[in-house]
C-alpha positions as CSV (number, residue, x, y, z in Angstrom):
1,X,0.7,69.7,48.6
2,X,-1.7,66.9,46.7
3,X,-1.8,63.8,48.0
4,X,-1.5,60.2,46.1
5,X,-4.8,60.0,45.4
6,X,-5.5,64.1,44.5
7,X,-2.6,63.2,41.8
8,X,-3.9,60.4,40.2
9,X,-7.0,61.6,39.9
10,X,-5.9,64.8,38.4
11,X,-4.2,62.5,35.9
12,X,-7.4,61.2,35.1
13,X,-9.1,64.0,34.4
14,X,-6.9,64.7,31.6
15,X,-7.6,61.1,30.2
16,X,-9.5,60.7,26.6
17,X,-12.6,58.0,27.6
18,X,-11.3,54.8,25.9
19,X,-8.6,55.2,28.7
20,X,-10.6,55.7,31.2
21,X,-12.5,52.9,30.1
22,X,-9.5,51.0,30.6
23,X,-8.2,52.2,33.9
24,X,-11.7,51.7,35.5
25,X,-11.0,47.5,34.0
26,X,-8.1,47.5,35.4
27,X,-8.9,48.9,39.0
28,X,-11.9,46.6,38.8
29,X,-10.0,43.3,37.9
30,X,-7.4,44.7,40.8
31,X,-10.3,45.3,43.8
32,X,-13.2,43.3,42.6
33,X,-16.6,43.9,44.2
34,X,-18.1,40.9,46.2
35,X,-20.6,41.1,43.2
36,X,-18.6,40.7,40.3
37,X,-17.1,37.8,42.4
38,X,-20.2,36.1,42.6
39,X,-20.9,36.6,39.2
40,X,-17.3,34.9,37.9
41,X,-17.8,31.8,40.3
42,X,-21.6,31.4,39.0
43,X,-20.6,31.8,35.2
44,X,-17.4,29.3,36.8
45,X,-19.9,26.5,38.1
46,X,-23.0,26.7,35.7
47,X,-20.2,25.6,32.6
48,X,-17.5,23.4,34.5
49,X,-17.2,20.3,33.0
50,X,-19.7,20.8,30.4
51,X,-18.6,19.2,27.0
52,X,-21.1,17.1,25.3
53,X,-20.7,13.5,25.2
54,X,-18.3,12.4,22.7
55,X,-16.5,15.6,22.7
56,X,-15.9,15.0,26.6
57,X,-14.7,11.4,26.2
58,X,-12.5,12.7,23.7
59,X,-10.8,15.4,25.6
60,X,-10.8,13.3,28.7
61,X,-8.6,10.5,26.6
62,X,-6.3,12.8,25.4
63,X,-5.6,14.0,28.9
64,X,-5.1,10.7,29.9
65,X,-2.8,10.4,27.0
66,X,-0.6,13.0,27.5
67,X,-1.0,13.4,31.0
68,X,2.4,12.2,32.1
69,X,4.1,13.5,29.2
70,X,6.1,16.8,29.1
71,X,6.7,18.5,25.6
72,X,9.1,21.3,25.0
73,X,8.3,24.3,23.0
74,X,10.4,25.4,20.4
């Protein structure tokens, strides 16, 4: 008798590799190692809140803006 994991990987044996590119994304994004991690929450810090200058000021009015307002999507 297989178990779970003896028929999913029999399953992917049988798998052409552009899917099993995609299964091995998916697993990854669904268990992520404490690397990747680190990795996301360094790309995460080094760009937060980086718009030059004007471009800044401008976003930062418009959120102020529209901030309070709710808009419904037609």
């Amino acid at each position: 008798m297989l178990t779970f994991l003896d028929s999913i990987m029999r399953d992917l044996r049988d798998l052409p590799p552009p899917k099993l590119v995609e299964v091995s994304e998916f697993i990854h994004h669904l268990h992520p190692s404490p690397a990747s991690a680190e990795r996301k929450r360094a790309a995460l810090l080094a760009t937060a809140g980086c718009m030059a200058g004007d471009e800044g000021a401008d976003f930062e009015r418009a959120v102020r803006e529209t901030a309070d307002r709710i808009d419904g999507y037609k």
